[in-house]
C-alpha positions in Angstrom: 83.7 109.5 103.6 84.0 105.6 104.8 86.9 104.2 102.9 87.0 100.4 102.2 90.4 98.8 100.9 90.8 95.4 99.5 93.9 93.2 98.7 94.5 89.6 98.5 93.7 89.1 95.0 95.4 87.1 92.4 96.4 84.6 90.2 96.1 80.5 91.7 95.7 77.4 90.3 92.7 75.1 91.3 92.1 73.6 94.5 94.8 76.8 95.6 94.0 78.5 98.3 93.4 82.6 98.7 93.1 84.9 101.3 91.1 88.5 100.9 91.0 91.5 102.9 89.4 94.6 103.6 90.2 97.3 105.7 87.5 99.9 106.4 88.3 103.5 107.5 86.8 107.0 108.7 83.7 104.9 109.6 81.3 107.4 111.6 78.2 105.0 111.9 77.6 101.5 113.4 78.1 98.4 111.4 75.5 95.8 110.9 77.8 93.3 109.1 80.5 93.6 106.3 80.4 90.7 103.5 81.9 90.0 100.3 80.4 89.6 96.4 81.4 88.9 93.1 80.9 89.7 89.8 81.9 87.3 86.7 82.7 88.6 83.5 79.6 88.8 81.7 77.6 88.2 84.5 75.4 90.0 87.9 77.0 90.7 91.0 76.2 87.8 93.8 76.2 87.7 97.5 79.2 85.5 98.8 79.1 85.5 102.6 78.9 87.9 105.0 79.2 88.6 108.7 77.5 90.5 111.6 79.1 92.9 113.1 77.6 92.4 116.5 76.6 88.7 116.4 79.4 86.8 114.2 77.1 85.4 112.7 78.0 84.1 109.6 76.0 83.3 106.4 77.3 82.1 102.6 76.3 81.8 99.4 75.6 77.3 98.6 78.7 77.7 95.9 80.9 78.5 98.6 80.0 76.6 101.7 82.5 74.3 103.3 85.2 76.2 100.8 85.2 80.1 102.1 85.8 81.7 105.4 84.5 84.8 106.4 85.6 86.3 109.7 85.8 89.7 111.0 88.2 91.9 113.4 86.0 95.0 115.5 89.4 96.1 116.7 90.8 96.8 113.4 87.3 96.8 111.1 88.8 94.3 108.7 86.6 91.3 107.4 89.0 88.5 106.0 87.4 86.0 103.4 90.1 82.8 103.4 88.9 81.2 100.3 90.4 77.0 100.0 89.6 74.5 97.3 89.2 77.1 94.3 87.5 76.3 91.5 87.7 77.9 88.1 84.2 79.4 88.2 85.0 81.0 91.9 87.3 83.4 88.8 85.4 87.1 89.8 86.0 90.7 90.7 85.7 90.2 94.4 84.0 93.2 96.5 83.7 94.0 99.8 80.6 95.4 101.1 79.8 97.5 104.3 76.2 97.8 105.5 74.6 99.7 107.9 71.4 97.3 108.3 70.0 94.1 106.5 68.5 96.5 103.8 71.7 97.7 103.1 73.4 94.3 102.0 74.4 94.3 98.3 72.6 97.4 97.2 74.2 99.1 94.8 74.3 102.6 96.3 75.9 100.9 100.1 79.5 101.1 101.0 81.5 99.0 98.5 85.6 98.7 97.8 87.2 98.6 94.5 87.3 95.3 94.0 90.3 93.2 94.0 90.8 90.0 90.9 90.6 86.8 92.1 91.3 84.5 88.6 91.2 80.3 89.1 93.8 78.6 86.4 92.4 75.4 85.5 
């Protein structure tokens, strides 16, 4: 069973600075990427950034552009997401996600971690 751990999480003030990781263990399959969502209280989950595996290619969400980092270790199947310049609406459950192929990123039933609060004080 492929095991995903987050941390990083937290409590900052705005225009703070966060770092999240994610650790991914007893993986028996090859990755396609690993990326990061969020979910707002009251609101859907949405796509952050994510990475591929292969590639490191990177992609992110317009809200986060220029702000977040997404970048990835193959020797230790960690994806970090440095996250600069916060802004009170960047306030989420942050999760990281694990997919096999490009049909796999987000859905529901993939490979996901327990989240880990990220909360912006104004």
């Amino acid at each position: 069973q492929v095991q995903l751990v987050e941390s990083g999480g937290g409590l900052v003030q705005a225009g703070g600075s966060l770092r999240l990781s994610c650790a991914v263990s007893r993986r028996t399959f090859s990755m396609y990427g690993m990326g990061w969502f969020r979910q707002a209280p009251g609101k859907e989950r949405e796509f952050v950034a994510r990475v591929n595996w292969n590639t490191g290619r990177t992609y992110y969400a317009d809200s986060v552009k220029g702000r977040f980092t997404i970048s990835r270790s193959s020797a230790s199947d960690t994806v970090d997401l440095q996250m600069n310049s916060l802004k009170s609406n960047d306030t989420a459950v942050y999760y990281c996600n694990v997919f096999r192929s490009f049909s796999d990123i987000g859905v529901q039933g993939g490979y996901w971690g327990q989240g880990t609060q990220v909360t912006v004080s104004s």
